[in-house]
C-alpha positions in Angstrom: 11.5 12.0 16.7 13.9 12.1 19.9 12.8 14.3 22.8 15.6 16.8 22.6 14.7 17.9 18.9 11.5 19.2 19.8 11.0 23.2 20.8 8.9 24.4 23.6 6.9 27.1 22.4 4.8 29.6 24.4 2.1 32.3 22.8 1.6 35.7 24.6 -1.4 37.1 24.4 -2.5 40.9 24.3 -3.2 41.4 28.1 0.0 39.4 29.1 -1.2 35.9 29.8 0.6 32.9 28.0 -0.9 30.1 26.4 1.4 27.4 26.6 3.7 25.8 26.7 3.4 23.7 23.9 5.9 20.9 21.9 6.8 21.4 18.0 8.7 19.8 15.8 11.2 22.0 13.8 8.9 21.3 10.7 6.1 22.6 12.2 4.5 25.3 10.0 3.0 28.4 11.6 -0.3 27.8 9.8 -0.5 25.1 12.9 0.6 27.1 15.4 -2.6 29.3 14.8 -5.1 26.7 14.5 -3.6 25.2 18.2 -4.1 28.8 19.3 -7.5 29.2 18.1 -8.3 25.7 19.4 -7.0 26.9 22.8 -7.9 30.5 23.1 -9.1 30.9 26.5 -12.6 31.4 26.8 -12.9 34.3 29.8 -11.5 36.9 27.1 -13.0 39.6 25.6 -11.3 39.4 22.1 -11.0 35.9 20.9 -10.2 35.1 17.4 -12.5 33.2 14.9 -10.6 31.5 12.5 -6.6 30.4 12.0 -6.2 33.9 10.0 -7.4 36.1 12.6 -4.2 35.8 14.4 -0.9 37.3 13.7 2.1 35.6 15.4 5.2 37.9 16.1 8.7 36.9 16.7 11.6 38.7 17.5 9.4 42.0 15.9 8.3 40.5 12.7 5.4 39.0 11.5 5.9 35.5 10.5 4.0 34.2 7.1 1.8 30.7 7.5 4.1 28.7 5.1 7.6 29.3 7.5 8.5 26.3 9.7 9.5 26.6 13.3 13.0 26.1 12.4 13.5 28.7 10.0 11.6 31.9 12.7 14.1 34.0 14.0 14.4 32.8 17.8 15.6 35.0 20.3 18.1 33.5 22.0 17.3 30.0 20.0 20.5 28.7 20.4 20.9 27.7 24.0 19.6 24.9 25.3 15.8 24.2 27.7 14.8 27.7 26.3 11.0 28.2 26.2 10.9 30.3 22.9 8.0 33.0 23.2 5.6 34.1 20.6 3.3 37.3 20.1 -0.1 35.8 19.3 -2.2 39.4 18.1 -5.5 39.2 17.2 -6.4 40.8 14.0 -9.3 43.2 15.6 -10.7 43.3 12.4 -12.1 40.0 12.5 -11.8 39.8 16.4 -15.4 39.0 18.1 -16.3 41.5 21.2 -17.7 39.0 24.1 -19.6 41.7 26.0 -23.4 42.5 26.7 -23.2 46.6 25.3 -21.5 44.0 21.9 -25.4 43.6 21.3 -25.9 46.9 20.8 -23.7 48.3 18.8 -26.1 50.6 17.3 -27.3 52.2 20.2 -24.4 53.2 22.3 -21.4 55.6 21.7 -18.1 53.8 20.7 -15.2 52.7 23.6 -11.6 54.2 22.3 -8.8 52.0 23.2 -4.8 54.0 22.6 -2.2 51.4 23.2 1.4 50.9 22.0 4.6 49.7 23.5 8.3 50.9 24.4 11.6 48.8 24.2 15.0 49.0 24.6 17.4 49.4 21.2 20.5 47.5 22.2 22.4 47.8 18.9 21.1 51.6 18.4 19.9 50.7 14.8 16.3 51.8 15.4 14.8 48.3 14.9 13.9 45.6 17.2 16.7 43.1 17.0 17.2 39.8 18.5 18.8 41.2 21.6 16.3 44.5 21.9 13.5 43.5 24.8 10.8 45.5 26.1 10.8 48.1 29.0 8.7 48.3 31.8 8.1 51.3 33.7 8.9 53.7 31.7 6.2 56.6 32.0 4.8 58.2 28.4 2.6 61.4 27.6 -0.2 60.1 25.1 -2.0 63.9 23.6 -5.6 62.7 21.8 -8.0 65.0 19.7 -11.1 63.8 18.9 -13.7 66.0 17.5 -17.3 65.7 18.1 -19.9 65.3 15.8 -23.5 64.9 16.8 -26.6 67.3 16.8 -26.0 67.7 20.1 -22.2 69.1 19.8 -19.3 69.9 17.3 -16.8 70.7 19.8 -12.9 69.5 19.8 -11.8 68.0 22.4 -8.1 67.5 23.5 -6.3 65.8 26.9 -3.4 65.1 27.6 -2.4 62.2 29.9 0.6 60.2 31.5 0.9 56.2 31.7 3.5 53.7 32.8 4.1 50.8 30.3 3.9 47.2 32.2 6.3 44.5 32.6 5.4 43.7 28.4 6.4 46.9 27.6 2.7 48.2 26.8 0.8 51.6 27.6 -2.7 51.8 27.4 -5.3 54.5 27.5 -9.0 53.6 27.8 -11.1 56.9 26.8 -14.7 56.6 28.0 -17.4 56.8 25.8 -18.1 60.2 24.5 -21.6 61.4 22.6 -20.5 62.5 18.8 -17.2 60.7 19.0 -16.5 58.1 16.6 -13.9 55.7 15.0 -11.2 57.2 13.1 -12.3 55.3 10.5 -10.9 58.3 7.6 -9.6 61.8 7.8 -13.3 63.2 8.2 -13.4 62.5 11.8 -10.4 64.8 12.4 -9.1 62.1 15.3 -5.5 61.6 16.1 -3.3 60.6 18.9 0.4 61.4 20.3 2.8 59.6 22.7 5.7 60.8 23.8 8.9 59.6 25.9 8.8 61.3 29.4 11.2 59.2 31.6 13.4 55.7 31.7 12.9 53.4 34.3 16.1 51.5 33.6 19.3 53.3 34.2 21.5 51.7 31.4 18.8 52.5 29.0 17.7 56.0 29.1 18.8 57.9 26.3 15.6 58.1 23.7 15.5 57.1 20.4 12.0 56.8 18.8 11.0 60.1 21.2 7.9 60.6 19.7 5.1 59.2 17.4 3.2 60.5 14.6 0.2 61.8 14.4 -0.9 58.9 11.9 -2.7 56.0 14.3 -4.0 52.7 12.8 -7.4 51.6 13.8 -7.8 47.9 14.8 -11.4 47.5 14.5 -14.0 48.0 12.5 -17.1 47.5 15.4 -19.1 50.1 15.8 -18.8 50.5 19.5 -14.8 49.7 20.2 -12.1 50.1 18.4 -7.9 50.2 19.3 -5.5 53.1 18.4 -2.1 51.1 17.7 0.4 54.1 18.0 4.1 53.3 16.3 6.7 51.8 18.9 8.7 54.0 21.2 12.3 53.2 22.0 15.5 53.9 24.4 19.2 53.4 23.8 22.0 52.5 26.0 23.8 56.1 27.4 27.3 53.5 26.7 27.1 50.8 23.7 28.0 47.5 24.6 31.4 46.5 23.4 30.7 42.7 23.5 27.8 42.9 21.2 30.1 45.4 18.8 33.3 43.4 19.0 31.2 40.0 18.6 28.9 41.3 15.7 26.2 40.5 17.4 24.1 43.1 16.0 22.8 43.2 13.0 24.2 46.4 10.8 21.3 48.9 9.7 18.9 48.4 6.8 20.8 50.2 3.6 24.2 49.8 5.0 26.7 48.1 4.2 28.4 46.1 6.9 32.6 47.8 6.9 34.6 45.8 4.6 37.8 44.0 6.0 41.0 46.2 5.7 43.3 45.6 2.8 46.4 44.7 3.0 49.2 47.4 1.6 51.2 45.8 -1.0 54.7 45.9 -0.1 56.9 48.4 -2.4 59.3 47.0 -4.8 63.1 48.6 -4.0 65.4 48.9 -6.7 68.9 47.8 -5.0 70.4 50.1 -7.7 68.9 53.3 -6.1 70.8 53.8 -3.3 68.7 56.0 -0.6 70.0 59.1 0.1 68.9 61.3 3.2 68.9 64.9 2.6 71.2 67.4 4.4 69.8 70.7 5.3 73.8 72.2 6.3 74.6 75.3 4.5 75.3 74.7 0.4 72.3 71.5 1.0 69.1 70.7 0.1 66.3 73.4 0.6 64.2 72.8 4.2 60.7 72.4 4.2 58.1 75.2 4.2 57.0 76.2 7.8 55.4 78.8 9.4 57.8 82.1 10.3 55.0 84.5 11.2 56.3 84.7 15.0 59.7 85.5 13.2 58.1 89.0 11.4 59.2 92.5 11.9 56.6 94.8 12.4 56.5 98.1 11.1 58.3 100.4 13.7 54.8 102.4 13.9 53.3 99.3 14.9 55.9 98.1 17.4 55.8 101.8 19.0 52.1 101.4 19.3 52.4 98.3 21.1 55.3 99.5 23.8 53.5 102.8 24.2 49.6 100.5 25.3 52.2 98.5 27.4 53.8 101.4 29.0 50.9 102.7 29.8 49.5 99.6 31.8 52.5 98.8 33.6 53.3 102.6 34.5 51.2 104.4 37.1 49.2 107.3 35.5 48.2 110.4 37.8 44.9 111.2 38.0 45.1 114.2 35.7 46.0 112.2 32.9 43.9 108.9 33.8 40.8 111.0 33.7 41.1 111.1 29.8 40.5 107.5 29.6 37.4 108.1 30.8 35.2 108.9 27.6 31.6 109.9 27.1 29.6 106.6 26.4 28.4 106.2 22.4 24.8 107.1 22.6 25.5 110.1 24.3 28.3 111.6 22.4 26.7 110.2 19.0 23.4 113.1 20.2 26.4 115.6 21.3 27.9 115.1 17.2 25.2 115.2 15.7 24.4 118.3 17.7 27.8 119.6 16.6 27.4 119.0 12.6 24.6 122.0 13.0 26.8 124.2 13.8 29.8 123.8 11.7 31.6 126.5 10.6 31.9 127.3 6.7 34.1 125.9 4.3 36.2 127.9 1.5 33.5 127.3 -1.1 31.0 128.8 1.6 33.3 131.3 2.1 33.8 132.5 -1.3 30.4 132.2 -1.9 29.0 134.3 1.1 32.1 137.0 -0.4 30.7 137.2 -3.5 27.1 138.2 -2.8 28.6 140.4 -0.4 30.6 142.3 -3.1 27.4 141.8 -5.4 25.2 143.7 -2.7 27.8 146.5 -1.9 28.2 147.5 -6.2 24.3 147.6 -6.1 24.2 150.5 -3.3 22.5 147.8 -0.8 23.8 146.9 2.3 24.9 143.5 2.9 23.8 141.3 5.7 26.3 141.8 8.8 24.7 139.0 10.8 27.3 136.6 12.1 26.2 133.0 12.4 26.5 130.5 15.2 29.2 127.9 14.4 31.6 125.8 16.8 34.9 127.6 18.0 38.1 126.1 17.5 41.7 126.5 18.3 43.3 125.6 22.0 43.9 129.8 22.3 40.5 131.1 21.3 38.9 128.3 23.4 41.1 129.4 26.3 39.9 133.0 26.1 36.0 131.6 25.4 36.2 129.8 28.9 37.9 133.1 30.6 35.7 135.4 29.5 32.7 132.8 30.6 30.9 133.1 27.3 31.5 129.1 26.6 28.6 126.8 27.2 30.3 123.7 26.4 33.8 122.3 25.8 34.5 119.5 23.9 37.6 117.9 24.3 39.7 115.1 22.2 41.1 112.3 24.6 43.8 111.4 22.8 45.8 115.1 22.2 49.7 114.6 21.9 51.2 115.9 23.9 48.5 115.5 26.6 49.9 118.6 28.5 48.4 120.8 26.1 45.1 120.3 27.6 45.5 118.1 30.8 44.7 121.3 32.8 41.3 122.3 30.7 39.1 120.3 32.8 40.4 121.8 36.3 39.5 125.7 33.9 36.2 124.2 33.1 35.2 123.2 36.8 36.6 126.7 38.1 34.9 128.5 35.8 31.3 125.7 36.3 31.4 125.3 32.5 30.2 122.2 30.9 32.8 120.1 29.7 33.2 116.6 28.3 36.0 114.1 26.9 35.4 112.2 23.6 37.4 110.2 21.0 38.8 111.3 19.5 40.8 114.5 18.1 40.4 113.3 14.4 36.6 113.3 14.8 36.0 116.7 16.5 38.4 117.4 13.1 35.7 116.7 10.6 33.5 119.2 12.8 35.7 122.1 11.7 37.1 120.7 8.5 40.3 120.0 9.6 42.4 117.1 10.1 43.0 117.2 14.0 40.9 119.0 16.7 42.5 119.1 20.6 39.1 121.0 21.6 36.0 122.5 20.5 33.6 124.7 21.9 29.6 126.4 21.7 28.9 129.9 22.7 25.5 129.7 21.9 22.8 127.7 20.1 19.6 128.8 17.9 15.8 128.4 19.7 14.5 125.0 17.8 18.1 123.6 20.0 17.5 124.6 23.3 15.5 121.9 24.7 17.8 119.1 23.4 21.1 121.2 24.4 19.9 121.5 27.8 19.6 117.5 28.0 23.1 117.2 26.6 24.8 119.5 29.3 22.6 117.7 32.1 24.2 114.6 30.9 27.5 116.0 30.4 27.3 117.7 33.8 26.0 114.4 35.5 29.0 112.3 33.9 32.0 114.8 34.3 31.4 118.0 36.4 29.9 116.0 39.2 32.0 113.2 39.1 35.5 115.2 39.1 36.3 115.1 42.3 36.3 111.2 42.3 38.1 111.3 39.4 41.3 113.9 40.2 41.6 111.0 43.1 41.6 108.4 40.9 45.1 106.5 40.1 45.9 104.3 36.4 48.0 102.1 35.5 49.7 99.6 37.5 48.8 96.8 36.0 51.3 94.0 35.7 51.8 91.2 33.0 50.5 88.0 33.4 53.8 86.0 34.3 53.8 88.5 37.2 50.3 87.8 38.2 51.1 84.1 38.2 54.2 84.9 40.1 52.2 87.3 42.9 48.8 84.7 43.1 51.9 81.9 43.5 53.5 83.6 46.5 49.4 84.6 48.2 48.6 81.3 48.2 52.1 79.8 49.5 51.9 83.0 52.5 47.9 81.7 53.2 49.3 78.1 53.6 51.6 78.9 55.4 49.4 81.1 58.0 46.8 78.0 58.1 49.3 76.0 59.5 50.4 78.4 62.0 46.5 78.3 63.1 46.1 74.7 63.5 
């Protein structure tokens, strides 16, 4: 057979030595290859296979069966010329001898725990290790063991946590030192199990994770009594940015389950009848109907609406005087919902009540008793009686709606209230201070008095009250609204700031 027919081939072992190289003809079955590997296995190490079967040969991630040839194996990069094609020789630790003195006494001494696995880079992102994947050194992993501990001396668990650094193969390693009471995982009894995870990227155009994480699941590669290897599943990275050669090319194989995209069909051209004359439409008056389209911007409000929305603008644009900007300025909700609820005790009777409470009145008087003349606490209504109330200084608390129109009805009730040192606060709004009295609209309410079993929460109320408004009313009958412009004229006023600073810079320099 001519020299340039033959392949070179290489074997790598476990630790990262090569065995090799060697020349193969393309017929060359891989039921050779292992008996040239056995026949050469070097003789310093520690695991050496027996027999042909003991070793596993790996190529381009797969396991390759004892009847393929050395054409037919899937060759990384097989197809350019002087190549040394490299091969994964594993040992099968199941078979694997232990060339060591403690070997001898297996019987004697507590077993050596070996965690090991290996990270590499996912080119094509289809979370298997293609022909262009390779392996990534220096990436650093967390590996998180739990072995549990079974001897007389000690049923403990014990759990640690450690980082490692793969080497330039791509492999991490973890030797965990003999430990009395810990065995094999050899079944679930043991309780033993082992994690790694992704911590960091060495390479910087292969750093986004893929396979993050393994499971909990580890496969024991040995069954001698004193060592045995934890193979945990392979870790991987992806490229942050996908190579577009490799995608353009189809270089990469597609996923397992999915079909690669099928080539794009071509339209078939539409058949036009020269008898049917085409005919654009004309949208002029008397012509065809024009599409559907969106007129929401083209609506007329309701004219309640559009006065709603003038008066809000008016009233940002326009500067308020401090008398009536004060009325924006409303209790906060927790505070006023304790001041309603306070309130709904005292509510004055209905007509039902009313007729009722007549009734037993006339009902007592045509018995010769005397009815009950005791008048009840309720809230006082009515802008007039509240007025007098506040006068005469027998008003505890006022209650006023913020939003009374028109506002001069009341704008001068607060400046009463702090005159007179009455309690006095501003809520929303006049249709809720209403329901109070069983009316529609309220402008201000108002509580003379309250029963014992109230007194310690009313006093809270006012000290609140009294913080928020009395205090305060100073700062607020100083206090401007309003005067705040549109946005076009904010543009326009940040515009000519920022021309008027560049402007002054220059001047500087």
């Amino acid at each position: 057979m001519p020299e340039e027919d033959l392949v070179e081939l290489k074997f790598r072992l476990y630790d990262g030595s090569d065995i090799g190289p060697f020349r193969y003809s393309p017929a060359a079955t891989v039921a050779m290859l292992k008996e040239r590997i056995v026949t050469e296995w070097p003789k310093d190490k520690r695991i050496a296979p027996k027999v042909a079967n003991d070793v596993k040969l790996i190529s381009a991630g797969k396991v390759l069966d004892n009847s393929r040839t050395v054409g037919q194996c899937k060759m990384p990069f097989g197809d350019l010329p002087n190549v040394i094609i490299t091969m994964h020789a594993v040992v099968q630790p199941s078979l694997a001898r232990v060339k060591t003195v403690e070997a001898a006494k297996t019987s004697l001494s507590n077993p050596q725990i070996t965690v090991m696995g290996l990270v590499y880079c996912d080119i094509c992102s289809n979370n298997s290790f293609s022909k262009h994947s390779y392996y990534l050194p220096g990436v650093e992993v967390r590996i998180d063991c739990m072995f549990k501990a079974i001897s007389p001396r000690t049923t403990e668990q014990i759990s640690f946590s450690v980082n490692r650094t793969t080497n330039k193969h791509g492999i991490y390693k973890l030797e965990v030192p003999s430990v009395d009471g810990v065995q094999c995982a050899r079944d679930k009894y043991f309780g033993n199990s082992c994690r790694a995870t992704l911590i960091s990227s060495s390479s910087s155009s292969c750093d986004v994770p893929g396979f993050w994480t393994t499971s909990e699941e580890v496969s024991v590669k040995s069954t001698q009594a004193n060592f045995c290897i934890y193979s945990l599943n392979a870790l991987s990275y992806r490229p942050s940015k996908r190579d577009t050669e490799f995608v353009a090319g189809q270089l990469c194989a597609p996923k397992k389950g999915v079909r690669a995209p099928a080539a794009a069909k071509k339209k078939a051209e539409k058949v036009v009848n020269p008898l049917f004359e085409k005919r654009p439409k004309q949208f002029g008056i008397g012509g065809a109907l024009p599409p559907k389209k969106d007129l929401h911007r083209f609506v007329k409000w309701p004219q309640v609406v559009r006065i709603q929305r003038k008066k809000m603008i008016l009233k940002q644009r326009l500067k308020v005087p401090p008398s009536i900007h004060q009325f924006s300025k409303t209790l906060d909700k927790n505070l006023a919902t304790s001041l309603f609820k306070m309130l709904l005790k005292y509510r004055p009777e209905d007509k039902a009540q009313k007729k009722e409470r007549l009734l037993k009145r006339a009902q007592a008087e045509a018995e010769g008793k005397t009815p009950e003349l005791k008048k009840p606490i309720v809230v006082k209504y009515g802008l007039n009686h509240v007025t007098y109330l506040i006068e005469q200084n027998k008003a505890q608390l006022v209650v006023i709606a913020h939003d009374v129109d028109p506002i001069e009805l009341v704008v001068w009730l607060p400046a009463l209230c702090r005159k007179m040192e009455i309690p006095y606060c501003i809520v929303k709004g006049k249709a809720r201070l209403g329901t109070i009295v069983h009316k529609k609209t309220a402008s201000v309410l108002c509580l003379t008095s309250v029963k014992n079993e109230d007194k310690l929460e009313f006093s809270k109320i006012l000290e609140a009250i009294k913080a928020n408004f009395n205090d305060k009313y100073d700062e607020l009958r100083k206090k401007w609204g309003g005067g705040v412009m549109g946005s076009k004229s904010q543009a326009k006023t940040k515009a000519k700031e920022r021309l008027l600073a560049k402007e002054a810079a220059q001047r500087m320099t």
